[in-house]
DSSP file (Angstrom, degrees, kcal/mol; ACC not computed):
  #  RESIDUE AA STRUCTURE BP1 BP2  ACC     N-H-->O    O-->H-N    N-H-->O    O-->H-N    TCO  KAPPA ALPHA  PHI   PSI    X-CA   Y-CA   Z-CA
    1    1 A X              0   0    0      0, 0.0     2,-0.4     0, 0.0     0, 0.0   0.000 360.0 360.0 360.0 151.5   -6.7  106.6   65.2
    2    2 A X        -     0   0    0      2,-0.0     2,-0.7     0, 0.0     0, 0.0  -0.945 360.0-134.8-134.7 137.2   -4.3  109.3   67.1
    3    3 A X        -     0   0    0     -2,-0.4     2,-0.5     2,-0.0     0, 0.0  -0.499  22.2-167.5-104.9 151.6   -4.5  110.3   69.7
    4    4 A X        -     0   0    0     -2,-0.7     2,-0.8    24,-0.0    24,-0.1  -0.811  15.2-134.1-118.4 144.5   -4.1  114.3   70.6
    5    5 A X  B     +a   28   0A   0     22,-0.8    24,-1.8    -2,-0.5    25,-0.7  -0.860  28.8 166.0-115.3 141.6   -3.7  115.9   73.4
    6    6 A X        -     0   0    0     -2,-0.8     2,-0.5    22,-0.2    25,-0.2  -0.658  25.9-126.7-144.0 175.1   -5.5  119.0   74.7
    7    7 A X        -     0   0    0     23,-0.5    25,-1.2    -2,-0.2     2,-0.5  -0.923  23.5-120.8-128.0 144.3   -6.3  121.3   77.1
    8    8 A X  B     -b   32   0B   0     -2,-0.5     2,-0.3    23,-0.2    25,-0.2  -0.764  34.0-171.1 -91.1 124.6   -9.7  122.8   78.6
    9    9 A X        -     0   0    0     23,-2.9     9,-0.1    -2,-0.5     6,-0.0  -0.685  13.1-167.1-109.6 170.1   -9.4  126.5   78.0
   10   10 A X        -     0   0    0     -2,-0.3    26,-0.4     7,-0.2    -1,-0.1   0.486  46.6 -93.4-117.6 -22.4  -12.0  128.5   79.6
   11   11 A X    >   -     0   0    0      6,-0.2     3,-3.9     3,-0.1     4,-0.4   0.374  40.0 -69.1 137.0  88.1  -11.5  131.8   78.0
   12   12 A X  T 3  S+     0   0    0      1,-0.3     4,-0.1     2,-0.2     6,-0.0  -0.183 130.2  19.3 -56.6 134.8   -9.5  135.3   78.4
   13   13 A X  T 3  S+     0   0    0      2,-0.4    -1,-0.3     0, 0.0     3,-0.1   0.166 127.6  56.1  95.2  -1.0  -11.5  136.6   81.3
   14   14 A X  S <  S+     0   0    0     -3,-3.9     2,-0.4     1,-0.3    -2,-0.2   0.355 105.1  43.1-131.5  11.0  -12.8  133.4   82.2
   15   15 A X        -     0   0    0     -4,-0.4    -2,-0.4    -5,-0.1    -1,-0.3  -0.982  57.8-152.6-139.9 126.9   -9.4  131.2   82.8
   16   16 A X  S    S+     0   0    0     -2,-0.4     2,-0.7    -3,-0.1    -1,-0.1   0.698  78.4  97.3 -63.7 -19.8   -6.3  132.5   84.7
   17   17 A X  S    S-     0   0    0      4,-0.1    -7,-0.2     3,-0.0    -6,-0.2  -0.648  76.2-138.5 -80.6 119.3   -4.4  130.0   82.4
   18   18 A X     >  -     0   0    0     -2,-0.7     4,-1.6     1,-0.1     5,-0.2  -0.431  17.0-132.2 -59.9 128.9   -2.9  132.0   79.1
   19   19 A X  H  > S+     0   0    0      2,-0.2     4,-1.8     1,-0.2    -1,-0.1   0.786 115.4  66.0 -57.1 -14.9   -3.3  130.1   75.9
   20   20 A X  H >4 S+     0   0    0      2,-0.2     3,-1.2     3,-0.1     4,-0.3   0.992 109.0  43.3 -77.2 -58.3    0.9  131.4   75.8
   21   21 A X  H >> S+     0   0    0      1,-0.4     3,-4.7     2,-0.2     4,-2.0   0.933 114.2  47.7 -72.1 -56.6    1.1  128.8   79.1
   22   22 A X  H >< S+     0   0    0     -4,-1.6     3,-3.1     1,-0.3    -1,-0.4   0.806 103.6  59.9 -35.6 -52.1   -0.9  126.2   77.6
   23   23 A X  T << S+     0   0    0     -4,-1.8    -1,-0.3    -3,-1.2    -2,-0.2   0.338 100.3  54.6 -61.1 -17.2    0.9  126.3   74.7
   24   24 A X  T <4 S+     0   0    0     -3,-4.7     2,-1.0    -4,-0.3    -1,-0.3   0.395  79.5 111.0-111.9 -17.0    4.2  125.4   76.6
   25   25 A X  S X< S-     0   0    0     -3,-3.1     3,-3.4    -4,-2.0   -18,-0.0  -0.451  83.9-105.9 -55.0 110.0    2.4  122.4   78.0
   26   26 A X  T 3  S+     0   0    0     -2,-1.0    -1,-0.1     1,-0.2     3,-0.1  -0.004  95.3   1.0 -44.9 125.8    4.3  119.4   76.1
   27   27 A X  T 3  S+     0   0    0      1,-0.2   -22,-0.8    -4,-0.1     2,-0.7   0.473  94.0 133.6  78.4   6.1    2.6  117.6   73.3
   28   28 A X  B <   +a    5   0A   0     -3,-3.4   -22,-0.2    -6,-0.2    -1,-0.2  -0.751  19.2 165.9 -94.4 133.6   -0.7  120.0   73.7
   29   29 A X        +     0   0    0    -24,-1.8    33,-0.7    -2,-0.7     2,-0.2   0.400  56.8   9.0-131.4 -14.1   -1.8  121.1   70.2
   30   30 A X        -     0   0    0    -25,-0.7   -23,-0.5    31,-0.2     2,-0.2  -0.858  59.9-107.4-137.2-167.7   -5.4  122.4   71.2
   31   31 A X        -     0   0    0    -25,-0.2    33,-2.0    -2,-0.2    34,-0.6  -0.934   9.7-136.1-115.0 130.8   -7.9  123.3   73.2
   32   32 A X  E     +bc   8  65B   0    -25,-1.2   -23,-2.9    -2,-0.2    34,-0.2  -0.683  51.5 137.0 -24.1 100.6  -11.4  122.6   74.6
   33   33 A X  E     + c   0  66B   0     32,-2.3    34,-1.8    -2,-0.4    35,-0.4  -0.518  32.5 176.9-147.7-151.2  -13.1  125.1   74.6
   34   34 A X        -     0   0    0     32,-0.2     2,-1.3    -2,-0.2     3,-0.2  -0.984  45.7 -72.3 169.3-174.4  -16.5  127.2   74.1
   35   35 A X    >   -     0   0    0     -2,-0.3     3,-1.9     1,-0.2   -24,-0.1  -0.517  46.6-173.3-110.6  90.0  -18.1  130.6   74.4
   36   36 A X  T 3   +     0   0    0     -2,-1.3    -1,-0.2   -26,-0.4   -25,-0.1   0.687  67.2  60.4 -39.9 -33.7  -18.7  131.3   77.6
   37   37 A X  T 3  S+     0   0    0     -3,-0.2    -1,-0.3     2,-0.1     2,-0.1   0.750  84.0 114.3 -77.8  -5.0  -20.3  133.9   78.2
   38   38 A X    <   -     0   0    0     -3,-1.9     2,-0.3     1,-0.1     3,-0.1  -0.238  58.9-130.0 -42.3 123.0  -23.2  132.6   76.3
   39   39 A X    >   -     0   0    0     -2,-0.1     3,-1.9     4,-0.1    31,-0.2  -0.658  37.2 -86.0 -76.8 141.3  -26.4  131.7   77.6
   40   40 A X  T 3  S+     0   0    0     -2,-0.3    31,-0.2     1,-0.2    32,-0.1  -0.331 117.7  16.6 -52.3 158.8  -28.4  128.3   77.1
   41   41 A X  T 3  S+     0   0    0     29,-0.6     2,-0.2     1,-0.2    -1,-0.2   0.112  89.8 137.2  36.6  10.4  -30.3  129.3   73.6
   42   42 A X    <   -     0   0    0     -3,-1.9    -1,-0.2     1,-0.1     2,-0.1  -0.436  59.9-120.9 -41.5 124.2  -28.5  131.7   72.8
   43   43 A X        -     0   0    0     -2,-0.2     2,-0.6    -3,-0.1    -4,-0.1  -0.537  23.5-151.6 -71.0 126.2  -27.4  132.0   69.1
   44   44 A X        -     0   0    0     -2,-0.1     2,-0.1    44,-0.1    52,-0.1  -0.915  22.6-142.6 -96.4 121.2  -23.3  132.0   68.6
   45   45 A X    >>  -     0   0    0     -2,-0.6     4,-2.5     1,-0.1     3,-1.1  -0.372  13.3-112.3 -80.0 172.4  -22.7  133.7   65.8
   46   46 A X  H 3>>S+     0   0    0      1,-0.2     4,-3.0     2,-0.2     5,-0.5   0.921 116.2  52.5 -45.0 -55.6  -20.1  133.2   63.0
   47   47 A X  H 3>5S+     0   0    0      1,-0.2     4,-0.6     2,-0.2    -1,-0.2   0.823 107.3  44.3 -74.7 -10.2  -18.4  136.0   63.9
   48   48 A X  H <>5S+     0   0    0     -3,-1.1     4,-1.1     2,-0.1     5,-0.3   0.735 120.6  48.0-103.0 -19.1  -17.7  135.5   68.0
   49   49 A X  H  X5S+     0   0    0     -4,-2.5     4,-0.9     2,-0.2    -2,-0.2   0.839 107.7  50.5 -81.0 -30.7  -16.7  131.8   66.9
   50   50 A X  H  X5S+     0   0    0     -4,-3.0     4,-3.4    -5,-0.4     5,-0.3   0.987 114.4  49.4 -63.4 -27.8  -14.5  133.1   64.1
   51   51 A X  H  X<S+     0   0    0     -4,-0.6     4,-2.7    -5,-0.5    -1,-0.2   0.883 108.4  51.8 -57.5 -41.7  -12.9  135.4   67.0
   52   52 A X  H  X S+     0   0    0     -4,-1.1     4,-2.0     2,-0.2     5,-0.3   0.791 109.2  51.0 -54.2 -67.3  -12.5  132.7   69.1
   53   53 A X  H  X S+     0   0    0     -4,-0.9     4,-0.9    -5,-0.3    -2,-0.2   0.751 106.8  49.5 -65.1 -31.3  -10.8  130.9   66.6
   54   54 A X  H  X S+     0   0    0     -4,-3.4     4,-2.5    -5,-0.2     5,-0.2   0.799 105.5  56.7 -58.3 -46.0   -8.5  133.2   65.7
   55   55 A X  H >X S+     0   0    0     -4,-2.7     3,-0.8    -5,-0.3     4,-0.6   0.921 108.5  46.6 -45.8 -60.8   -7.4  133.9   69.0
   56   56 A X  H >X>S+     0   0    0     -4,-2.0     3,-4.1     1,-0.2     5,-0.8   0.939 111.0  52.5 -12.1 -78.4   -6.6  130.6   69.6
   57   57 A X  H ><5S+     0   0    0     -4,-0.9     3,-1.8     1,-0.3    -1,-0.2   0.829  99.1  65.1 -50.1 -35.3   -4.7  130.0   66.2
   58   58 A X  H <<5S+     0   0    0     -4,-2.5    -1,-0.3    -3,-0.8    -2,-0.2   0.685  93.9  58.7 -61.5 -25.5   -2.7  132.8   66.9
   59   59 A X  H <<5S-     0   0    0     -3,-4.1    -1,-0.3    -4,-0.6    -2,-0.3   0.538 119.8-110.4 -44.9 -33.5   -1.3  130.9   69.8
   60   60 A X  T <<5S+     0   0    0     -3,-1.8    -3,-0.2    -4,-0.8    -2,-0.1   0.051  90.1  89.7  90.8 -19.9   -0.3  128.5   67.5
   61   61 A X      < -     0   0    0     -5,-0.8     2,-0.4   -42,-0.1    -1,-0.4  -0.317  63.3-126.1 -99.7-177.3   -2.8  125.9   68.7
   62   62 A X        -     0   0    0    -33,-0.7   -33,-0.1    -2,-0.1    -9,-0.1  -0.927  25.4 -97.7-167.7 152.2   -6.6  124.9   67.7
   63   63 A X        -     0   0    0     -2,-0.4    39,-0.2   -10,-0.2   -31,-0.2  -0.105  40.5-178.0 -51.8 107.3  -10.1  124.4   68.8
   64   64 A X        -     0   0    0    -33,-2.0     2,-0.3     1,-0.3   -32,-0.2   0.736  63.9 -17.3 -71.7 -24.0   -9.9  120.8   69.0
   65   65 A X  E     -c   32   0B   0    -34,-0.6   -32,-2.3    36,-0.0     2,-0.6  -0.955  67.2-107.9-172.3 161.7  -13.4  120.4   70.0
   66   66 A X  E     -c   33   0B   0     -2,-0.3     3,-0.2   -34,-0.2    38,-0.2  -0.931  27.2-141.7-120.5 100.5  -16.6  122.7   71.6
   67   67 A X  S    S-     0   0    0    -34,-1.8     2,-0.2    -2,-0.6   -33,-0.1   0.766  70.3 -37.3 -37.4 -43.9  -17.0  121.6   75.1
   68   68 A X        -     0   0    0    -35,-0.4     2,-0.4     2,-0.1    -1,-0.2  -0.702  42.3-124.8 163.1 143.6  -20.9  121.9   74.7
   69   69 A X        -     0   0    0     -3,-0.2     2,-0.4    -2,-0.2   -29,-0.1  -0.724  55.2-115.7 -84.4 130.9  -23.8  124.3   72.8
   70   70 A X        -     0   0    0     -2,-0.4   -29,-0.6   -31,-0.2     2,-0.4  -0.766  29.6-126.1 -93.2 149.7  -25.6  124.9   76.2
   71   71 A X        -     0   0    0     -2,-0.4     2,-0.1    40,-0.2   -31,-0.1  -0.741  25.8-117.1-102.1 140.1  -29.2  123.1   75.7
   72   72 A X     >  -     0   0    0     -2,-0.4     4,-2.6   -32,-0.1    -1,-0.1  -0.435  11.7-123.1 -60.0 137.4  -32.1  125.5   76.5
   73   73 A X  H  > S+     0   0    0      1,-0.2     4,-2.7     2,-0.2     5,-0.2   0.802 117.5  56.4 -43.2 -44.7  -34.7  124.9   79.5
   74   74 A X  H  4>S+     0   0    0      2,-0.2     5,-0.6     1,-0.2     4,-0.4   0.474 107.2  44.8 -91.5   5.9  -37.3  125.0   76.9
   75   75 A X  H >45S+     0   0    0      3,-0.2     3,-1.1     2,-0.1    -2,-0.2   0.755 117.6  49.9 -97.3 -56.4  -35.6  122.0   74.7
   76   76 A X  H 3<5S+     0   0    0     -4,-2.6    41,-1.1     1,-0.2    -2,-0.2   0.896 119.4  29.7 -28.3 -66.7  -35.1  120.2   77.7
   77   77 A X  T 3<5S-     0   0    0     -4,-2.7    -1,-0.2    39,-0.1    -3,-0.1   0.708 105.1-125.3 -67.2 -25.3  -38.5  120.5   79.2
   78   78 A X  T < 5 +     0   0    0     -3,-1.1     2,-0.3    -4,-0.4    -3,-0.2   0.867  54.6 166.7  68.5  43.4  -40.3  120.6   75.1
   79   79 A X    > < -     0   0    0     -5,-0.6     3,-3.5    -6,-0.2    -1,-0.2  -0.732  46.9 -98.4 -83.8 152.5  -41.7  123.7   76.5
   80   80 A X  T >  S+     0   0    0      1,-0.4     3,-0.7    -2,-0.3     4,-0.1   0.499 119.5  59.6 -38.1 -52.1  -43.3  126.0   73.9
   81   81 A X  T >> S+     0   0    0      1,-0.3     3,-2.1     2,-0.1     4,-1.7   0.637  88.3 106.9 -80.1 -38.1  -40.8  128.7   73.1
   82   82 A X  H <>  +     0   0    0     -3,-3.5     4,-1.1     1,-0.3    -1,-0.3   0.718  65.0  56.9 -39.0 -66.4  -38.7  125.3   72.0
   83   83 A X  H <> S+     0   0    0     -3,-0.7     4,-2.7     1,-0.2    -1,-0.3   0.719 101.1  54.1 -11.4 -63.3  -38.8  125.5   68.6
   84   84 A X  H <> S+     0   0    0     -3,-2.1     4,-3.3     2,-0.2    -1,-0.2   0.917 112.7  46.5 -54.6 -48.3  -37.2  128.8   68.4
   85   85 A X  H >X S+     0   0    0     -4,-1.7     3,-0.9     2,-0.2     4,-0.6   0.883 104.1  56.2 -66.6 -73.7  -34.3  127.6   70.4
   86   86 A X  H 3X S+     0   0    0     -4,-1.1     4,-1.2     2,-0.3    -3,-0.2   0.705 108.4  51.8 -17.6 -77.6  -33.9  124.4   68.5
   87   87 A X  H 3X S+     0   0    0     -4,-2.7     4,-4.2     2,-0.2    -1,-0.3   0.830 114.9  43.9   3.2 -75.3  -33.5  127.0   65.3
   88   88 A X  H <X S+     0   0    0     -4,-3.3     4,-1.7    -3,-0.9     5,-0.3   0.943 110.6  51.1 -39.4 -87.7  -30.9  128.7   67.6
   89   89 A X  H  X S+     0   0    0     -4,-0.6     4,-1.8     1,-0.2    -1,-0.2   0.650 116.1  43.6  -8.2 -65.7  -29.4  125.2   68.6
   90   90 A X  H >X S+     0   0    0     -4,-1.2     4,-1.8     1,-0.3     3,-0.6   0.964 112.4  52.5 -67.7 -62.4  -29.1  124.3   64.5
   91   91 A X  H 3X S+     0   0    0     -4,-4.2     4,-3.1    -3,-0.3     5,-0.5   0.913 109.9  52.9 -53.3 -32.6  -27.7  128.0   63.4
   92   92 A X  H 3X S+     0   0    0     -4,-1.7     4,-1.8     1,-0.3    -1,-0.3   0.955 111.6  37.0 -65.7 -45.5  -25.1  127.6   66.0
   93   93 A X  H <X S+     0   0    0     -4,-1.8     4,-0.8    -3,-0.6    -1,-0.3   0.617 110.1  61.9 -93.5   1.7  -23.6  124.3   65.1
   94   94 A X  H >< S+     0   0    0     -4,-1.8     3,-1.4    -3,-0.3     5,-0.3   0.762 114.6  43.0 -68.2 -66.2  -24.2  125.4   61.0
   95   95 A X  H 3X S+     0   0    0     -4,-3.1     4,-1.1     1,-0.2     6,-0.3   0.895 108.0  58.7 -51.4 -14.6  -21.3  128.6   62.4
   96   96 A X  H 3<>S+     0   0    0     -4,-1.8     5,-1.7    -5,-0.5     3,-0.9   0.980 114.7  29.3 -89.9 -31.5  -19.4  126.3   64.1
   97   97 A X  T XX5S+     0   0    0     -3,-1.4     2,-1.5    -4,-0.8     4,-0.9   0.669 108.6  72.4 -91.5 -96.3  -18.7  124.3   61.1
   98   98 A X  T 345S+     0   0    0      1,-0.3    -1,-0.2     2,-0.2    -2,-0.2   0.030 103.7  48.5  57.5 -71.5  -19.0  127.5   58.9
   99   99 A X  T 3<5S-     0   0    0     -2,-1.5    -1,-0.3    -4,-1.1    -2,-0.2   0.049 131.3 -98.5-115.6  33.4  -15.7  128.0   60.7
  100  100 A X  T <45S+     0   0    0     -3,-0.7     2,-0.9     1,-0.2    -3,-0.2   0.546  78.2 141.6  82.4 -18.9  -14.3  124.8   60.0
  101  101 A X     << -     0   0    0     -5,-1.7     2,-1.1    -4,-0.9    -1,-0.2  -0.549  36.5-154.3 -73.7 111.7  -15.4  123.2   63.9
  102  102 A X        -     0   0    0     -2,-0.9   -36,-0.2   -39,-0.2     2,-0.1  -0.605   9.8-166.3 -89.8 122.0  -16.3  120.2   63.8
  103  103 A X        -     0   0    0     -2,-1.1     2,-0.4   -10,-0.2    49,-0.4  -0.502  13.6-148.0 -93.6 168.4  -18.6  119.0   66.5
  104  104 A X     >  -     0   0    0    -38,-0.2     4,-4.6    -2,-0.1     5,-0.3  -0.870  20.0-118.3-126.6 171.6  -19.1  115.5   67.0
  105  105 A X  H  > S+     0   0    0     -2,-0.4     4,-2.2     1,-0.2    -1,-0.1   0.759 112.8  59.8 -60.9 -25.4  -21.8  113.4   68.0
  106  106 A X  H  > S+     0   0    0      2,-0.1     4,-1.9     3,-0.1    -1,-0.2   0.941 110.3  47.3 -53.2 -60.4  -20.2  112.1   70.8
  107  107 A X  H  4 S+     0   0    0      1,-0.2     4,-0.2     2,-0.2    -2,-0.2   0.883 115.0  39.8 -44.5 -54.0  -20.0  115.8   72.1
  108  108 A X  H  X S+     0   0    0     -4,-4.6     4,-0.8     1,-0.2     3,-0.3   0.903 113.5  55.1 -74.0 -30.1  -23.7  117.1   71.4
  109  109 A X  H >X S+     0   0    0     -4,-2.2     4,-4.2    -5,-0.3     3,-0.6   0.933 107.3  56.8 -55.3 -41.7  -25.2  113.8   72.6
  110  110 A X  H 3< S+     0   0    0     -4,-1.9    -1,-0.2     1,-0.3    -2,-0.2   0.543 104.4  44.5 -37.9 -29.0  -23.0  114.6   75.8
  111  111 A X  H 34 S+     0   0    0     -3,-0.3    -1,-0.3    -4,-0.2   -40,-0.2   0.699 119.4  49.6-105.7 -12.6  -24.5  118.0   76.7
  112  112 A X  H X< S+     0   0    0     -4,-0.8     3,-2.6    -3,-0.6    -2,-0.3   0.889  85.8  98.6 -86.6 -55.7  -28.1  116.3   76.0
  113  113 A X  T 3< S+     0   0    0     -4,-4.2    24,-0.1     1,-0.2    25,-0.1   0.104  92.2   4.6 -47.4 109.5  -27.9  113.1   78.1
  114  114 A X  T 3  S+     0   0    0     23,-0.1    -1,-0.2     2,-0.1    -2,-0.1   0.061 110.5  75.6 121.8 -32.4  -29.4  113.2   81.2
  115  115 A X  S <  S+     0   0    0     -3,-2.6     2,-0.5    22,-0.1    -2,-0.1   0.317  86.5  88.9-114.2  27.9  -31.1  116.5   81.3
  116  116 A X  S    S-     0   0    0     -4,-0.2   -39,-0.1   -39,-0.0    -2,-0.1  -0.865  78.1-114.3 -91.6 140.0  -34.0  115.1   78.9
  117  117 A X        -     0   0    0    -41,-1.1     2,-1.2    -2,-0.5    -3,-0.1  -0.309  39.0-106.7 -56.0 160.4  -37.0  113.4   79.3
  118  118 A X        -     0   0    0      1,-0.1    19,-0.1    20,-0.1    -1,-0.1  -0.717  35.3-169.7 -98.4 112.6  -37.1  109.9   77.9
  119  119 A X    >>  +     0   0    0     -2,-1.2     3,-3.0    17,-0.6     2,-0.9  -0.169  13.5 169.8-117.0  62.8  -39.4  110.2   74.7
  120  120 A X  T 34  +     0   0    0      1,-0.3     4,-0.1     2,-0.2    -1,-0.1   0.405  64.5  63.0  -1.5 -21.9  -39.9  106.6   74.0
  121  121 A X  T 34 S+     0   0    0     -2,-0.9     3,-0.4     1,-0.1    -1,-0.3   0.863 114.8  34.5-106.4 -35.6  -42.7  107.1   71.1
  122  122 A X  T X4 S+     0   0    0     -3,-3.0     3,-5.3     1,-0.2     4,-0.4   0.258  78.9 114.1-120.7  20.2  -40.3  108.9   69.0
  123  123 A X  G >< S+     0   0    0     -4,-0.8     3,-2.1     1,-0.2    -1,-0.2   0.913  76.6  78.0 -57.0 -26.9  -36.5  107.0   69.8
  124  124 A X  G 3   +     0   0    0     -3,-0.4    -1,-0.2     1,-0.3     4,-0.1   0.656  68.4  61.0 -60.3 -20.4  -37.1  106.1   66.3
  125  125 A X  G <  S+     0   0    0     -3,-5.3     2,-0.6     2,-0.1    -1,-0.3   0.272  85.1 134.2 -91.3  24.9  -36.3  109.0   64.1
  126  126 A X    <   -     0   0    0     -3,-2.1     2,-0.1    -4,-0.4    13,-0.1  -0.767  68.4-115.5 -51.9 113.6  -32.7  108.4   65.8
  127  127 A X    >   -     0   0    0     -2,-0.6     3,-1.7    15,-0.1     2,-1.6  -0.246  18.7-136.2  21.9  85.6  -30.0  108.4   63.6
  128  128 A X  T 3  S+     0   0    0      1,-0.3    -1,-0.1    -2,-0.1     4,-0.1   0.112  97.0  70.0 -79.7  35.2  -28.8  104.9   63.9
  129  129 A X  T 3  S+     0   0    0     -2,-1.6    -1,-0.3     2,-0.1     2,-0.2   0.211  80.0  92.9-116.0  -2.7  -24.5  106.3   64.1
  130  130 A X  S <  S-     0   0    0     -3,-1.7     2,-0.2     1,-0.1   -24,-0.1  -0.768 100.1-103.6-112.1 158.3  -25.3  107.9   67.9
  131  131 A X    >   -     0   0    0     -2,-0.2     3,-2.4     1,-0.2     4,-0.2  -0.544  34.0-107.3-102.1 152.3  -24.4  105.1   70.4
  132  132 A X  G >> S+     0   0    0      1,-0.3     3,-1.5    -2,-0.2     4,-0.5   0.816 116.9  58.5 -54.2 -28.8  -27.8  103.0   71.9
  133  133 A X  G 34 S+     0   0    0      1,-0.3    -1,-0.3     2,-0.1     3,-0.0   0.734 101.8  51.4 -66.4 -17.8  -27.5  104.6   75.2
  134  134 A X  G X4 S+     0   0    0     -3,-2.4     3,-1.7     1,-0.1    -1,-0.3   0.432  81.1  96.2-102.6  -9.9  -27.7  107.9   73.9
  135  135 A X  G X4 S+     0   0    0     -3,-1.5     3,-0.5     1,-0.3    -2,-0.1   0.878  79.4  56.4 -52.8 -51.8  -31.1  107.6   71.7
  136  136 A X  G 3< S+     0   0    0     -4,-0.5   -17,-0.6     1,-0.2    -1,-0.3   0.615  88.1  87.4 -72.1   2.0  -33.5  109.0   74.2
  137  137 A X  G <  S-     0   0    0     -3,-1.7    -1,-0.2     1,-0.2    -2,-0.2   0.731 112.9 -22.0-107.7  17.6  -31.8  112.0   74.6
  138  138 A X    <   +     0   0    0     -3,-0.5     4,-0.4    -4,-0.2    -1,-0.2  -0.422  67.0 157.3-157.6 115.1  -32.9  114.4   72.2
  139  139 A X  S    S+     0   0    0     -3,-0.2     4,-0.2    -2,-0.1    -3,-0.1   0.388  77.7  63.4 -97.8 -11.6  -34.6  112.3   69.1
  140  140 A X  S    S+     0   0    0      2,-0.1    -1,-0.1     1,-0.1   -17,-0.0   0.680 108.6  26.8 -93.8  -6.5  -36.3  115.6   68.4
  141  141 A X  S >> S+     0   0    0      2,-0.1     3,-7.6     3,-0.1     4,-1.2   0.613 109.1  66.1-113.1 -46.2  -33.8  118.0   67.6
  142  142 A X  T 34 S+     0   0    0     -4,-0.4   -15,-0.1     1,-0.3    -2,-0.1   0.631  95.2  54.2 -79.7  21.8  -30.6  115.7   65.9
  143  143 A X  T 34 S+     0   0    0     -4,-0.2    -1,-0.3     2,-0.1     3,-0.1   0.526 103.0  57.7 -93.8  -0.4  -32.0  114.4   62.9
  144  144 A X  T <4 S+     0   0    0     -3,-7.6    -2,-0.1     1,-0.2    -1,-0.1   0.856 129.4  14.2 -78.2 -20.1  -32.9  118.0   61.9
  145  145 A X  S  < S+     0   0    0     -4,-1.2     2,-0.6     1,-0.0    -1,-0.2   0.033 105.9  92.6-129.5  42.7  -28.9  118.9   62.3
  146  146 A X        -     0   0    0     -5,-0.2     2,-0.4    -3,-0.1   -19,-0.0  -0.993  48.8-175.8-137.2 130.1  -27.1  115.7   62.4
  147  147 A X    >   -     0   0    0     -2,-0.6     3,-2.2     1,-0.1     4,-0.4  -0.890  16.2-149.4-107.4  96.4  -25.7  114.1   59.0
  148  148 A X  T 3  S+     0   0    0     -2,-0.4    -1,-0.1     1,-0.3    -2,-0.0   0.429  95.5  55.8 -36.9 -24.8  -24.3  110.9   59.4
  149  149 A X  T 3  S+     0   0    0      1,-0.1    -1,-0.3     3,-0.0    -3,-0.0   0.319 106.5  48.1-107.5  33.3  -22.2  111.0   57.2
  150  150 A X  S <  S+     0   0    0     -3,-2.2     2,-0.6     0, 0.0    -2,-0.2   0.445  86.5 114.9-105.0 -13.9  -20.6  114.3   58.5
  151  151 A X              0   0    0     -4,-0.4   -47,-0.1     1,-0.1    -3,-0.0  -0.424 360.0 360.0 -70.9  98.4  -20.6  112.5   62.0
  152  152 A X              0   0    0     -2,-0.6    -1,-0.1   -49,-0.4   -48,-0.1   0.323 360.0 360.0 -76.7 360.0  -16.6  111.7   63.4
């Protein structure tokens, strides 16, 4: 495994650091990054991540990784409206690989853990590649978008 090194970009309009200064950092070859201005359950489409992604590349560097898909209140909570977001949730991370981003499990478990409820009755339909600690925290949404054997 190799290891890479990167940088958390925030955004034009949302980082005062230029992807040209990053770019001058020795041995960084992406970024971290994501769309800010997005709201939780909001849909990102294909086309503001393909934007995103070319800017970047045009720098010379690339989206090493997607910082986090902000989780909706209503996935959190399994309040009604969930469903639709959870849709949302799925289309988002279909465009982000779409455009060639790969998210990992490590990542998405990351932006879940902690701000779920523990649903105990259904830890089963986990995916047995996410690491044990991470099973209660959303069992309901990542076997509808997680393929294990897409999983890094």
């Amino acid at each position: 495994m190799t290891m890479e090194m990167t940088f958390r970009w925030y955004g034009t309009g949302h980082d005062t650091v230029t992807l040209k200064q990053i770019k001058q950092i020795r041995y960084v070859t992406g970024v971290i990054t994501m769309l800010y201005d997005k709201m939780p359950g909001e849909l990102w489409t294909q086309e503001e991540i393909h934007a995103l992604k070319k800017e970047v590349e045009d720098a010379d560097l690339h989206i090493a990784g997607i910082e986090s898909v902000n989780v909706s209140d209503a996935i959190k909570t399994g309040a009604p409206e969930r469903d639709k977001d959870i849709e949302t949730y799925i289309q988002t991370l279909e465009n982000l690989g779409k455009e060639d981003i790969i998210w990992s499990a490590t990542t998405l478990c990351q932006s879940l853990t902690g701000h779920v409820p523990s649903w105990p009755e259904r830890e089963q339909t986990v995916p047995p590649c996410l690491p044990i600690r991470r099973k209660q925290s959303m069992p309901w949404i990542l076997p509808r978008c997680l393929n294990p054997s897409m999983v890094r």
